[in-house]
KERO-977646 format. One record per residue (C-alpha): residue number from 1; residue in three letters; x, y, z. Coordinates in steps of 0.05 Angstrom, whole numbers, always signed. Each point is the difference from the previous one (the first is absolute). Example, Ala and Ser with C-alpha at 12.3 -4.5 7.8 and 13.67 -1.06 7.14 Angstrom:
! KERO-977646
+-----+-----+--------+--------+--------+
|   k |   r |   east |  north |     up |
+-----+-----+--------+--------+--------+
|   1 | Ala |   +246 |    -90 |   +156 |
|   2 | Ser |    +27 |    +69 |    -13 |
+-----+-----+--------+--------+--------+
***
This chain:
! KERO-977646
+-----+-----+--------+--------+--------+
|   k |   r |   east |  north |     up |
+-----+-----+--------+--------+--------+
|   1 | Unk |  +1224 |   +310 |  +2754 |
|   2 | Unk |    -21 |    +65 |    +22 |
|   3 | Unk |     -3 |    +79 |    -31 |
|   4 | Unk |    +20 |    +59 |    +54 |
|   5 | Unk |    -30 |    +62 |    -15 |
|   6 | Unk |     +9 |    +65 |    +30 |
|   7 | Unk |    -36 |    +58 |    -20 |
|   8 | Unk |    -25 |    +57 |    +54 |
|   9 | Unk |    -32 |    +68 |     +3 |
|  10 | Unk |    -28 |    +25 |    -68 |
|  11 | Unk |    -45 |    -38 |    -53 |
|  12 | Unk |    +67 |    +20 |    -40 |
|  13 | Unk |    +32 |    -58 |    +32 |
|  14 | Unk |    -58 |    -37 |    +22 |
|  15 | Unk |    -37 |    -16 |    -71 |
|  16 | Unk |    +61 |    -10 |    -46 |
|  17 | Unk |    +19 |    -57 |    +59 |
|  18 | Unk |    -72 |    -23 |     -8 |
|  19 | Unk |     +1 |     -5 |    -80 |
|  20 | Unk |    +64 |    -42 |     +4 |
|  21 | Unk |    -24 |    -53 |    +60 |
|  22 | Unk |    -65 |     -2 |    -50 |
|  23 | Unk |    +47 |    -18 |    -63 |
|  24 | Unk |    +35 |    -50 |    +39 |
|  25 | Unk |    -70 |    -32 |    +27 |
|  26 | Unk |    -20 |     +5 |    -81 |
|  27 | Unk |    +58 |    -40 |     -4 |
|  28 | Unk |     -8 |    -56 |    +35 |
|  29 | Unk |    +22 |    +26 |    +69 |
|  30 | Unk |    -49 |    -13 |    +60 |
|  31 | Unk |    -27 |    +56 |    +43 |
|  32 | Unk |    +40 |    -41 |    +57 |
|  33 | Unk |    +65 |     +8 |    -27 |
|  34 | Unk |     +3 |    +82 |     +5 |
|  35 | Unk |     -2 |    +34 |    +56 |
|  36 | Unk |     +9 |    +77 |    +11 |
|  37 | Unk |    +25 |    +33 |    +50 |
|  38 | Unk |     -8 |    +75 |    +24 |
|  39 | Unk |    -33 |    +60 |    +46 |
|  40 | Unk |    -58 |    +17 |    +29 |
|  41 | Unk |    -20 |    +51 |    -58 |
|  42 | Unk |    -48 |    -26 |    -64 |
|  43 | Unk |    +30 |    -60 |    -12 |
|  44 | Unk |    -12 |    -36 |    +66 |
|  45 | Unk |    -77 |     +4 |    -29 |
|  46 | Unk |    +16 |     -2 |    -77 |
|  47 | Unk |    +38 |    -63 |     +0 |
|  48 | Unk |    -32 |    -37 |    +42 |
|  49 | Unk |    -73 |    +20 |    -44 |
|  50 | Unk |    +47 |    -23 |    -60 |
|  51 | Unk |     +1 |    -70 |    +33 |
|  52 | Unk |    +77 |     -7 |    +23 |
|  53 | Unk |    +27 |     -5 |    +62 |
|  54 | Unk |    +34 |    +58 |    +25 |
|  55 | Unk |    +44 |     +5 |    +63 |
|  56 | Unk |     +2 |    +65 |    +35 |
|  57 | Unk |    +66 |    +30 |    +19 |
|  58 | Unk |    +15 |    +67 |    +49 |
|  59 | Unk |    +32 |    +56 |    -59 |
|  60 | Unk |    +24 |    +70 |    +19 |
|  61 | Unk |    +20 |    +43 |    -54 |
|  62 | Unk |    +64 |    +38 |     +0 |
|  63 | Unk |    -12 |    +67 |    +15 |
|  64 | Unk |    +46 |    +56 |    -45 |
|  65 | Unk |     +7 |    +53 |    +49 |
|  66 | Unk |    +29 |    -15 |    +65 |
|  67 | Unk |    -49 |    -34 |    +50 |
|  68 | Unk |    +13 |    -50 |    +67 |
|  69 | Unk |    -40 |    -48 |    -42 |
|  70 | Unk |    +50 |    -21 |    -45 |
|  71 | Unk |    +33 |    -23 |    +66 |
|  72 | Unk |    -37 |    -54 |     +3 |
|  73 | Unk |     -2 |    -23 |    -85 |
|  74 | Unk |    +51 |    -48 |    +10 |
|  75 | Unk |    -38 |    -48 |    +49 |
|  76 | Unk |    -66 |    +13 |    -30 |
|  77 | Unk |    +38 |    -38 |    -56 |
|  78 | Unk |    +31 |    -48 |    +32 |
|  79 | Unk |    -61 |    -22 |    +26 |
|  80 | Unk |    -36 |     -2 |    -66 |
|  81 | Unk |    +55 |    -41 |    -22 |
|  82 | Unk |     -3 |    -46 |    +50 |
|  83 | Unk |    -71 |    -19 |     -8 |
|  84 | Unk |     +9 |     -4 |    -76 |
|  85 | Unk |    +60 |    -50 |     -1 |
|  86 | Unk |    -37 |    -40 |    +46 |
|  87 | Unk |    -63 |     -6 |    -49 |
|  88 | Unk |    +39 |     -4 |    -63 |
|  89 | Unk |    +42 |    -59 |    +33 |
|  90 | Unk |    -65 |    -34 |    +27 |
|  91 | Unk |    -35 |     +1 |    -70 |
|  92 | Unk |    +68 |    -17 |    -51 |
|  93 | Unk |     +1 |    +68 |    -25 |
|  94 | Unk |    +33 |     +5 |    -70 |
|  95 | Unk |    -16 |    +64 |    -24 |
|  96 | Unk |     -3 |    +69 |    +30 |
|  97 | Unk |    -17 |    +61 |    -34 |
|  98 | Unk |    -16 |    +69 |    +28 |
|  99 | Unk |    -29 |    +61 |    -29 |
| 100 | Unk |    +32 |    +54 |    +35 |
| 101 | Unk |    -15 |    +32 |    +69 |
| 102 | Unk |    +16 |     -8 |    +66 |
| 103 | Unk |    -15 |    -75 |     +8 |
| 104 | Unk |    +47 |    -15 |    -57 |
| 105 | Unk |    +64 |     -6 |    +37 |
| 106 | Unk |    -23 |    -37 |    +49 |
| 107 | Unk |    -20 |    -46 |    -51 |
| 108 | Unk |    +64 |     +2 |    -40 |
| 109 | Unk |    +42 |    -13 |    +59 |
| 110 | Unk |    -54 |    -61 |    +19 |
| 111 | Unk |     +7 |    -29 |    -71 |
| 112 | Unk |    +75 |     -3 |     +7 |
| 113 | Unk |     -4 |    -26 |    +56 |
| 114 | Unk |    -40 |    -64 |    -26 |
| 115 | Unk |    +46 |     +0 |    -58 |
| 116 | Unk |    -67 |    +13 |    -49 |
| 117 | Unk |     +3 |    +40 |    -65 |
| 118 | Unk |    -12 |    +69 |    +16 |
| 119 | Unk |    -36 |    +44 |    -57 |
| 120 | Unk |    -12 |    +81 |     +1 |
| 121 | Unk |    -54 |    +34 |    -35 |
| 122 | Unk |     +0 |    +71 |     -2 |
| 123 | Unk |    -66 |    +33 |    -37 |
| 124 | Unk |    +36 |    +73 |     -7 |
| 125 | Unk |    +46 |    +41 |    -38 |
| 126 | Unk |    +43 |    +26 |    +58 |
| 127 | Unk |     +9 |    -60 |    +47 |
| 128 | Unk |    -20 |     -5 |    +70 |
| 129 | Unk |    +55 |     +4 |    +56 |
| 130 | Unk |    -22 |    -74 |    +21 |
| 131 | Unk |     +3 |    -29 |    -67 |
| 132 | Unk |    +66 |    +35 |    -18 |
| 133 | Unk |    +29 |    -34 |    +61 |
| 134 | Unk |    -29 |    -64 |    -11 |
| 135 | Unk |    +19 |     -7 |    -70 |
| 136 | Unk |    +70 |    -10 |    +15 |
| 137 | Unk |    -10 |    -68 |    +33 |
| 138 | Unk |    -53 |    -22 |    -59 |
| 139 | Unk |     -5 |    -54 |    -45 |
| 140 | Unk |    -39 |    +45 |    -56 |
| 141 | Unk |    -25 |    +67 |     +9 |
| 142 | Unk |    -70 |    +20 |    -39 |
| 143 | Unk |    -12 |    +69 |    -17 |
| 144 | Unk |    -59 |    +33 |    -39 |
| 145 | Unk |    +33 |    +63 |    -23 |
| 146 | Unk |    +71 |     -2 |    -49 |
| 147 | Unk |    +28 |    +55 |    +45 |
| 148 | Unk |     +0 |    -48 |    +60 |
| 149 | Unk |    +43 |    -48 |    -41 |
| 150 | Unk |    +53 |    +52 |     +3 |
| 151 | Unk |     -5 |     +3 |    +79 |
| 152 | Unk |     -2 |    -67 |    +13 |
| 153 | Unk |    +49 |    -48 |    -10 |
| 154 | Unk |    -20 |    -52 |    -44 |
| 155 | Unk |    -63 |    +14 |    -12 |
| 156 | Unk |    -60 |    -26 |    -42 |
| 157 | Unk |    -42 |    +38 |    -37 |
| 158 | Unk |    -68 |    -36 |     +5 |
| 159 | Unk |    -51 |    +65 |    +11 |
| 160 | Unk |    -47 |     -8 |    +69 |
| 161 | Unk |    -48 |    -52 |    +10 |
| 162 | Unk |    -61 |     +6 |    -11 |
| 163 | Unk |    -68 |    -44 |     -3 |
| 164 | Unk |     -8 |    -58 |    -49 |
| 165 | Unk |    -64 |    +45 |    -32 |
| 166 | Unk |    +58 |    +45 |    -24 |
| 167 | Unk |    +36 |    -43 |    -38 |
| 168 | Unk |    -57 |    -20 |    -41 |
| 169 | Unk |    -23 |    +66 |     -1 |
| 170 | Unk |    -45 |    +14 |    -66 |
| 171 | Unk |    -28 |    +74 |     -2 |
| 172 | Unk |    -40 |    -10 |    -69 |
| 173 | Unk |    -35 |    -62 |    +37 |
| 174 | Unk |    -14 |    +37 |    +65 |
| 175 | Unk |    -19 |    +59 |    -25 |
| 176 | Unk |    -78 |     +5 |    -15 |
| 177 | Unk |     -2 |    -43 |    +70 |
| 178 | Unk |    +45 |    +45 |    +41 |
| 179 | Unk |    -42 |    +68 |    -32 |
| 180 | Unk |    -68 |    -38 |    +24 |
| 181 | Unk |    +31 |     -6 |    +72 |
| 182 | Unk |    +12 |    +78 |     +9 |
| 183 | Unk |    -66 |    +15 |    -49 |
| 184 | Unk |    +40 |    +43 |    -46 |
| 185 | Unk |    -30 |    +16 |    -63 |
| 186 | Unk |    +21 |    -21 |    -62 |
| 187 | Unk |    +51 |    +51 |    -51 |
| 188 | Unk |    +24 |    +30 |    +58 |
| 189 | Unk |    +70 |     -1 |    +23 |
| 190 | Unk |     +8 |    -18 |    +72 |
| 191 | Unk |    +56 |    +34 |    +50 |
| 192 | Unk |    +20 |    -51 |    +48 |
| 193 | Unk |     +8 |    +22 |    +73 |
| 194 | Unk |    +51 |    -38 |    +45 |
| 195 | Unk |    +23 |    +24 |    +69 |
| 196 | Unk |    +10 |    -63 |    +25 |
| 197 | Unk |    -40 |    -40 |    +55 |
| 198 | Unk |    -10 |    +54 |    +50 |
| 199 | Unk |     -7 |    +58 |    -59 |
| 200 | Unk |    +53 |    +62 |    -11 |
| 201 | Unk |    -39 |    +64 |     +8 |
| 202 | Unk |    +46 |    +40 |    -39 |
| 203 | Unk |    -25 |    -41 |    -55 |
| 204 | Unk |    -70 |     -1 |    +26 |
| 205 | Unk |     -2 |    +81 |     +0 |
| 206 | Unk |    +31 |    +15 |    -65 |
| 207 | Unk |    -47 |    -57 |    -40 |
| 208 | Unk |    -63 |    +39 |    +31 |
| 209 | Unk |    +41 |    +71 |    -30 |
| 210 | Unk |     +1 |    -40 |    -59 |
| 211 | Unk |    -71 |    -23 |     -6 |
| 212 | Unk |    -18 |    +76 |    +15 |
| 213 | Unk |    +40 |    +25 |    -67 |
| 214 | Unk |    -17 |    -52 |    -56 |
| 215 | Unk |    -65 |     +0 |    -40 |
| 216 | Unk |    -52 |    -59 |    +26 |
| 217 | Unk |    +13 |    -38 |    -66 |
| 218 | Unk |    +81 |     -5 |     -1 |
| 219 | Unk |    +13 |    -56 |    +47 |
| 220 | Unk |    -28 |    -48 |    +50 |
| 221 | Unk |    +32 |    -11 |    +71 |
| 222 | Unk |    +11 |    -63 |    +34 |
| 223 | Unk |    +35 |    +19 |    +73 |
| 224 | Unk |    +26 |    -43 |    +49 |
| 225 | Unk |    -11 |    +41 |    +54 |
| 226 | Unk |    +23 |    -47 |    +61 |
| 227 | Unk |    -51 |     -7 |    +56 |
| 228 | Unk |    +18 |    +55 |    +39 |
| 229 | Unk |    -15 |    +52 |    -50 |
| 230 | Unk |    -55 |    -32 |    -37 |
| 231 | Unk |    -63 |    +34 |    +32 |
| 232 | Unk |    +32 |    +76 |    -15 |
| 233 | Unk |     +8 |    -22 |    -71 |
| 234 | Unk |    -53 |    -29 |    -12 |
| 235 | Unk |    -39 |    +63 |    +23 |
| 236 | Unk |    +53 |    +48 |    -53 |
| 237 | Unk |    -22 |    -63 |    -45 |
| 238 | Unk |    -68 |    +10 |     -2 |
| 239 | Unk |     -9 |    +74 |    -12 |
| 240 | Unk |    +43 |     -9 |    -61 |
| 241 | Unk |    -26 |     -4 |    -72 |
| 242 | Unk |    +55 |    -54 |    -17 |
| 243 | Unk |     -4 |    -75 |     -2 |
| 244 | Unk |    +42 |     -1 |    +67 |
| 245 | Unk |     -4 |    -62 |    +31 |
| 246 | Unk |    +27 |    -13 |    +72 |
| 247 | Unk |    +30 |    -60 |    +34 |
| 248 | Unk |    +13 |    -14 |    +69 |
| 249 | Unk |    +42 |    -68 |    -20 |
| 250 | Unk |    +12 |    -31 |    -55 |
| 251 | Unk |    +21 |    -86 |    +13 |
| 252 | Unk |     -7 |     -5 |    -75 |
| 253 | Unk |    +61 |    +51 |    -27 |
| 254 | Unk |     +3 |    -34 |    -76 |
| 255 | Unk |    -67 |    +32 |     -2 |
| 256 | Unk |    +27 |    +66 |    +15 |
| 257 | Unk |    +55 |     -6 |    -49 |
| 258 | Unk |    -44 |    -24 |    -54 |
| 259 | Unk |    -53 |    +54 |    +11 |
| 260 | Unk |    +57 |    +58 |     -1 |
| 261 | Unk |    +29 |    +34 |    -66 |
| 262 | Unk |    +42 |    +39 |    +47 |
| 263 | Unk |    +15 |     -6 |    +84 |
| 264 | Unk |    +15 |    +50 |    +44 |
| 265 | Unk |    +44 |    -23 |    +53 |
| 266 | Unk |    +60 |     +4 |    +49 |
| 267 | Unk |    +58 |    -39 |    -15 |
| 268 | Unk |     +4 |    -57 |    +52 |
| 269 | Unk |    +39 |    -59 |    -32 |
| 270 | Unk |    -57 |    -39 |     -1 |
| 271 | Unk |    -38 |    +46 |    -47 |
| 272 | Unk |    +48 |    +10 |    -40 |
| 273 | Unk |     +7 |    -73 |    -19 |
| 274 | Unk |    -72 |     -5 |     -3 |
| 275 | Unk |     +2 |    +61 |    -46 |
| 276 | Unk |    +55 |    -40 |    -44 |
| 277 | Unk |    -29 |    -69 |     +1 |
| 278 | Unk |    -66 |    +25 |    -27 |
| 279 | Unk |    +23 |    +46 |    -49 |
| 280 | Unk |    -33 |    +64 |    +31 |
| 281 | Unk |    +20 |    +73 |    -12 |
| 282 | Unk |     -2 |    +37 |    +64 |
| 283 | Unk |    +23 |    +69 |    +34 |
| 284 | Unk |    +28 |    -11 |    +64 |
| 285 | Unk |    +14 |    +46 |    +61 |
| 286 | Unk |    +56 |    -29 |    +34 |
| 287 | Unk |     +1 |    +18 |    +80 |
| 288 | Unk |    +48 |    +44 |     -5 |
| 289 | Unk |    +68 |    +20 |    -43 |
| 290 | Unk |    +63 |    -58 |    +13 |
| 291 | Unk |    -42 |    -45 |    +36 |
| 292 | Unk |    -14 |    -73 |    -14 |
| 293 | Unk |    -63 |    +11 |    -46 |
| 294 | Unk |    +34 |    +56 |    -39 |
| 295 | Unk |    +55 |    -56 |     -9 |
| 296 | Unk |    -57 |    -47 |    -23 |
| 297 | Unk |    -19 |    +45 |    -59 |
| 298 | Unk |    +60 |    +18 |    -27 |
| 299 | Unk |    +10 |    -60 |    -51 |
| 300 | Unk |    -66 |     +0 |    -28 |
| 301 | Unk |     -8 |    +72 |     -4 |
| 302 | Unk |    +71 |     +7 |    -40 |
| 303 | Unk |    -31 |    -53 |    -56 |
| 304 | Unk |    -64 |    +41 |     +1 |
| 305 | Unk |    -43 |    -51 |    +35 |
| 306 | Unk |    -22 |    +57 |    +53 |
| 307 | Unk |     -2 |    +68 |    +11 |
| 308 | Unk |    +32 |    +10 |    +76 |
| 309 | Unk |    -32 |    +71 |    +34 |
| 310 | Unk |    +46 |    +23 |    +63 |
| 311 | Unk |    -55 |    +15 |    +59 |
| 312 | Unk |    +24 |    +67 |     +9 |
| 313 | Unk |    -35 |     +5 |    -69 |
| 314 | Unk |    -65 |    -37 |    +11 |
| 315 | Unk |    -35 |    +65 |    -28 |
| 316 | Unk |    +25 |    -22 |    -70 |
| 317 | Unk |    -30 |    -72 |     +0 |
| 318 | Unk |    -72 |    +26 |    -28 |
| 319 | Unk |    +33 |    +26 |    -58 |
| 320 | Unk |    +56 |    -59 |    -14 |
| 321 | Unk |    -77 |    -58 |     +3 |
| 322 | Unk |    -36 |    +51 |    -43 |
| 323 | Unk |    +62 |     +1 |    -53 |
| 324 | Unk |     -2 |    -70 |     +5 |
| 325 | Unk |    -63 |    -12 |     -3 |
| 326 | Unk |    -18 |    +37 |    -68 |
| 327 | Unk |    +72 |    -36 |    -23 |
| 328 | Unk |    -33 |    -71 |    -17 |
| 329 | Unk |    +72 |     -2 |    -41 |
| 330 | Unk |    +45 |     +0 |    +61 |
| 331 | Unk |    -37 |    -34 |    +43 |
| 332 | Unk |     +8 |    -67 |    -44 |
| 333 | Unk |    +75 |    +23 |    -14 |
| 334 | Unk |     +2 |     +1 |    +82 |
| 335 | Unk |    -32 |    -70 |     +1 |
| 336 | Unk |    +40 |    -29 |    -40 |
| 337 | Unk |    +65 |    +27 |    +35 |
| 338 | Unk |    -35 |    -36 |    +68 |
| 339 | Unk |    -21 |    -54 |    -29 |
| 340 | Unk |    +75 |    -24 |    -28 |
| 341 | Unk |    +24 |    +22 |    +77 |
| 342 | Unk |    -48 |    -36 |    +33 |
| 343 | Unk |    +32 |    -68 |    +34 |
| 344 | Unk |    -62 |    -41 |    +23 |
| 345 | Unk |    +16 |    -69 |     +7 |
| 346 | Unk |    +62 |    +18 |    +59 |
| 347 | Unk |    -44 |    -40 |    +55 |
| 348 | Unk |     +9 |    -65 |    -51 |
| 349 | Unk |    +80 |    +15 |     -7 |
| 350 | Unk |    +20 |    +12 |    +75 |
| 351 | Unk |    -55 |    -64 |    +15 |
| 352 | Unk |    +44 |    -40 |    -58 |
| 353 | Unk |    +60 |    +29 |    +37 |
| 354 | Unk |    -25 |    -25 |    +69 |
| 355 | Unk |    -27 |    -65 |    -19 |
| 356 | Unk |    +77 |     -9 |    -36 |
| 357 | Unk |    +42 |    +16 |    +60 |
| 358 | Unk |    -42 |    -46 |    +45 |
| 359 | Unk |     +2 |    -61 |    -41 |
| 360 | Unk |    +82 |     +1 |     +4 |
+-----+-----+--------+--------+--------+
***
């Protein structure tokens, strides 16, 4: 039997795909038995370095404003679904899921085709236009937020997937280790820096305004800058009198988490749910006001898990860490509030719920 996957464009599709094909090869599934299929963007490297096969597939997205090159969508499509019936039927697919983006209708219209089950996950609060089209036509539907249970019809509740190190994630047993690794000193408390792989400069700007206004002795820094933007910071980095430690990439994020009393972040759904499953207050800046990552936010920071900052405001997010900060108090309330959101083992339940459906 084989797995389908189809996940395109962002690591916000790519890696919760990834953490489920690695549950279902924990499993007892064989590397052979999954293949992906997608662009030409980061996963036509990532999965293959991940050790699956991975078919590539011409996507266009839709365009919202008018343009000619919606035009020509619908054969773009068609021609994606061509080539993907054709490989599911050649290798016995049983199971397809997709994770949103253009190559997901293709995909879904391939998987009926072949008569296999056909699964949706969705990783954010407000719903994708691919998914919510998609979803109609599914077997089960996996979301990672409760307000994309109310937009999807039938939907799951299972949190994003993340990597098996997550689920077994222990902060009090990583802790002195994940400190050593930045070189952090001890009786500090460390602000965590997360912009994501490539960095946010926002966030890079207003930690350095930060840095400028506390005393040397409040706080150690730990920033993910994100290659790009890790020379310029590490030059601010230097010149400061705090413990401010810069990294370009981190491949090692439980070590981030561990290190960090509180994170600075945006709001990708990704984070959040790393956020959650590791129990780890955090300020975010979402990208902007009604927008997917605002969305993201809004559950955890109702309970108190999170403090959300609009960007218009990014001026106030020195004074929200240094309240924090001096707040030992609410940060462990916060923690708490994550830690009982946080849903870590969803690669293991949709991988269950694979696994299931094929064996019928």
């Amino acid at each position: 039997m084989t797995y389908a996957f189809a996940a395109a464009g962002t690591g916000g599709h790519v890696f919760p795909a990834l953490a489920v094909a690695d549950s279902l090869v924990a499993a007892g599934a064989s590397h052979d038995e999954i293949v992906f299929f997608g662009g030409d963007r980061m996963e036509a490297k990532t999965i293959p370095a991940a050790g699956y096969e991975f078919r590539q597939v011409e996507l266009r997205g839709l365009k919202r404003s008018f343009s000619l090159q919606n035009l020509g969508i619908p054969r773009v499509v068609a021609r994606a679904r061509r080539s993907m019936i054709s490989e599911m039927e050649n290798r016995g697919t049983k199971v397809c899921i997709v994770f949103g983006g253009y190559v997901s209708v293709p995909a879904a219209m391939a998987a009926r085709k072949v008569g296999a089950s056909l699964f949706v996950q969705e990783q954010n609060a407000k719903p994708g236009l691919a998914n919510r089209l998609v979803s109609r036509w599914a077997d089960r539907v996996f979301v990672g937020f409760a307000a994309a249970r109310r937009q999807l019809k039938h939907a799951e509740l299972t949190g994003n997937p993340l990597r098996p190190i997550f689920s077994r994630f222990d902060r009090t047993e990583l802790r002195g280790e994940a400190r050593q690794r930045y070189g952090i000193p001890t009786g500090l408390p460390v602000l965590g820096v997360l912009g994501g792989s490539l960095g946010a400069k926002i966030l890079n700007d207003v930690t350095a305004a930060l840095a400028m206004a506390v005393e040397p002795d409040h706080l150690a820094i730990v920033h993910l800058t994100g290659r790009p933007h890790y020379e310029d910071i590490s030059e601010v980095a230097n010149q400061s009198a705090l413990p401010w430690r810069p990294v370009a990439f981190e491949d090692r994020m439980e070590m981030f988490y561990a290190a960090s009393d509180l994170v600075l972040s945006r709001a990708g759904a990704m984070t959040i749910n790393e956020l959650a499953a590791t129990g780890t207050p955090a300020v975010v800046v979402p990208l902007g006001l009604g927008t997917n990552q605002s969305a993201n936010a809004m559950e955890l920071e109702a309970a108190g898990g999170l403090v959300q900052v609009e960007q218009s405001q990014i001026d106030q997010v020195p004074i929200v860490i240094d309240q924090l900060i001096v707040d030992r108090a609410r940060r462990e309330a916060m923690a708490t509030v994550m830690a009982t959101h946080g849903r870590p083992a969803a690669a293991r339940v949709i991988a269950d719920a694979m696994k299931e459906a094929a064996s019928e």
